[in-house]
N, C-alpha and C positions, 0 to 999 in steps of 0.2 A: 737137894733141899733148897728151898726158897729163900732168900736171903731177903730182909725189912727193905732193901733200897730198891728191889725188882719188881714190887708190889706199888699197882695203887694208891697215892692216896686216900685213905677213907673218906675223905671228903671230897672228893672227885670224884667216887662212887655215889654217894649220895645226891652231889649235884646234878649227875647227869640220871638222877630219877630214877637210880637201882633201888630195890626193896631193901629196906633194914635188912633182911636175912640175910639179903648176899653181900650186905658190908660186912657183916656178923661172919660168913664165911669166909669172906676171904683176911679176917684178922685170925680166926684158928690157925690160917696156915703161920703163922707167924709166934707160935708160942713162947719165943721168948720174949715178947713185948707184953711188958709189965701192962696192965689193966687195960689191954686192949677193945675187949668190949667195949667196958664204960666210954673209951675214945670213940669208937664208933657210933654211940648213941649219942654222944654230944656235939661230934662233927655232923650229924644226919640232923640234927633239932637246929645245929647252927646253918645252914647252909637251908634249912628249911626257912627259916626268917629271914634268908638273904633274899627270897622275890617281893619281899614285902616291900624292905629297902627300896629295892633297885624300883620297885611300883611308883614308890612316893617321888625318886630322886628322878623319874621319867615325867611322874607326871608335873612337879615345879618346873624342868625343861621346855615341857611342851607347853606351859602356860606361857611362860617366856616368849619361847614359838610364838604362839601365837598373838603376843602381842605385838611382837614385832612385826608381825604379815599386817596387823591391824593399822598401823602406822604405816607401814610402805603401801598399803592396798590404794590410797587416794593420787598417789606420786607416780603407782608403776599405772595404773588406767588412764591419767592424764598422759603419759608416754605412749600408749598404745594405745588411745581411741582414735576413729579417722571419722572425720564429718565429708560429706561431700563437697568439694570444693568446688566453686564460682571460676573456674580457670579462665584467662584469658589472655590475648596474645597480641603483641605488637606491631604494628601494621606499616606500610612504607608513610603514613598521614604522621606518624611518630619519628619521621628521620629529623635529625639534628639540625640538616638545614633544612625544615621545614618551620623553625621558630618555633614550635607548637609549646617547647618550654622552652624557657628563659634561664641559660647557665651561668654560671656565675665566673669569674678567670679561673676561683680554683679549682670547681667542678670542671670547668673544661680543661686545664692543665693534667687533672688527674684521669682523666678521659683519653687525652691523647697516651698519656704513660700505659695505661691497661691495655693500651688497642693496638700500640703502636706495634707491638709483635706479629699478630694476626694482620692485620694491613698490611705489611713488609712481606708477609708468606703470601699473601692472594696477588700482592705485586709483582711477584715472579711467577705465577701460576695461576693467572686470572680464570673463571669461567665465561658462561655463555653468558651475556649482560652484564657482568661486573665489570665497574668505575675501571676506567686505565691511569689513575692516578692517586695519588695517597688523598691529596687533599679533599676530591669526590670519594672516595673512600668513605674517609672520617664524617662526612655528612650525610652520609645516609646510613652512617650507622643509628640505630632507633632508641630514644630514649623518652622514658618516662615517669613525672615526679607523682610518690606515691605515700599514700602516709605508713608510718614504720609502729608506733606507737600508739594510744587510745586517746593522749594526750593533745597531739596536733603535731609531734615531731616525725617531718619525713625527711624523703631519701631518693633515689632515682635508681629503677632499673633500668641495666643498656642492656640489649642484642644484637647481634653479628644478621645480615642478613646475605641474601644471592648465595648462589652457587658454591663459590669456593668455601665460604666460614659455613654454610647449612647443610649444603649436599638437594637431597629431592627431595625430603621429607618436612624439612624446614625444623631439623633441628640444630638450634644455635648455639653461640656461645653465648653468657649471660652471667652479667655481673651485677651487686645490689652494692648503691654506693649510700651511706650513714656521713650524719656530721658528730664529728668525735672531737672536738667541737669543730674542727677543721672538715674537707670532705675525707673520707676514706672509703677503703674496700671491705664491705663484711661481708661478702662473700661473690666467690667465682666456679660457674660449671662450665661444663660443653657439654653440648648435646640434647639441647632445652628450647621447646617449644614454647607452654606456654605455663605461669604462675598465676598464684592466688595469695591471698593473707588474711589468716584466721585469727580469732584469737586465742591467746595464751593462757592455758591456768598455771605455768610454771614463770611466768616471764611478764617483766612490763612492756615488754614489745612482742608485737604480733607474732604468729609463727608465717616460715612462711613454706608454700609448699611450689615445686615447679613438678613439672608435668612433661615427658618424652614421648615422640608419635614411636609406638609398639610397630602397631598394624590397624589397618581400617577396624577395627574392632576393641583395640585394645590401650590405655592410657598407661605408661610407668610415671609413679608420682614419688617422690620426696620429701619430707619433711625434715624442714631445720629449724632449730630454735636459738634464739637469742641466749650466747654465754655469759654476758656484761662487757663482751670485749669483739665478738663475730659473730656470723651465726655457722649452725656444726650440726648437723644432719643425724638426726634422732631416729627415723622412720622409716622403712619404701614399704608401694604394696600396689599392687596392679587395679586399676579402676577401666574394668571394661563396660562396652556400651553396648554392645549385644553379644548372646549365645554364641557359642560351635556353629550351628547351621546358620546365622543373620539376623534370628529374629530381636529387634530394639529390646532393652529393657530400661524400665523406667518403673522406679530410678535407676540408673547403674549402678552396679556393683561393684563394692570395693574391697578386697581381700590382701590383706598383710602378710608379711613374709619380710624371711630375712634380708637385709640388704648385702649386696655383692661385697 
């Protein structure tokens, strides 16, 4: 014999969409439970008004839902839209000592402190054309003053140039320097050809984006935006200039993707 604890729930029966009848039989098997039926038909009627519930209490959820998606949808496309960028690159007309800007003692104090590693490593491992001394060194490294905000407040970016800090491809190293109110560093790469600066719909300074030589065909690009404090790279996505086979395209293309 059966015993009432080896037995289904009646309402477990009914939930999972059995006929009344076979809640109905399987409460026979259990005859000594007092008014069994009428339990099955009330558990079947109850359990019947539980998708109504669970209707209402999904669909208040999903309004929620959705209005949260409503509110992030303007924040996460300003994160993820990519405009074509204006890219462009520093040339030896931009070296230090070529006066082209006018640096200030702090600006150059803090010039020497950021470079002074990389200069010290190319000075024991010069390439083909690079300076044989720190001091030509530090003057041909390339800088240039840029504006950082909509407002008029700029900034300077440096680049590493020759052989030893670039390699062949002329990707350098590259640092963006902010006055906070003093000079500082908001931000430092390697491996950067050349930059752009867009503007921001999350930020009162520009975004900015730099640019890596792939291949003759191909641009890795960056995006970082201003946190109130540096800037911190939101973005990558490959901006190619022509097809698989050669052919130009114009405009190029530009396609997102995860960053490394």
């Amino acid at each position: 014999m059966l015993s009432s604890s080896s037995l289904p729930h009646p309402c477990v029966r009914a939930c999972q969409n059995q006929p009344l009848k076979t809640v109905k039989a399987a409460t026979r098997l259990k005859p000594k439970l007092p008014n069994s039926r009428r339990y099955a038909r009330f558990a079947s009627a109850t359990c019947r008004a539980k998708p109504y519930t669970a209707m209402l209490s999904f669909m208040r959820n999903s309004l929620w839902g959705f209005i949260v998606v409503l509110c992030c949808l303007p924040a996460c496309s300003a994160q993820s839209r990519w405009v074509l960028p204006k890219l462009q690159e520093l040339t030896p007309a931009d070296a230090i000592g070529r006066g082209s800007v006018q640096l200030s003692a702090d600006e150059t104090t803090l010039l020497r402190n950021l470079t002074r590693k990389i200069i010290s490593l190319c000075m024991d491992d010069p390439g083909p054309g690079d300076p044989h001394t720190t001091a030509e060194m530090f003057k041909r490294m390339r800088v240039r003053r840029v504006p950082l905000t909509p407002k008029g407040d700029s900034g300077l970016v440096v680049q590493g140039f020759g052989v030893c800090m670039c390699g062949a491809v002329g990707n350098c190293p590259f640092w963006l320097i902010g006055q906070n109110p003093h000079p500082t560093a908001l931000m430092h790469m390697v491996g950067i050809q050349s930059f752009a600066f867009q503007e921001s719909l999350t930020s009162d300074h520009f975004d900015l984006i730099i640019g890596s030589h792939d291949s003759a065909m191909e641009t890795y690009l960056q995006r970082f935006k201003f946190n109130g404090a540096k800037y911190e790279r939101k973005g990558c996505a490959s901006l190619e200039w022509s097809d698989p086979v050669g052919n130009a395209l114009h405009p190029p293309r530009i396609t997102a993707h995860r960053c490394p």
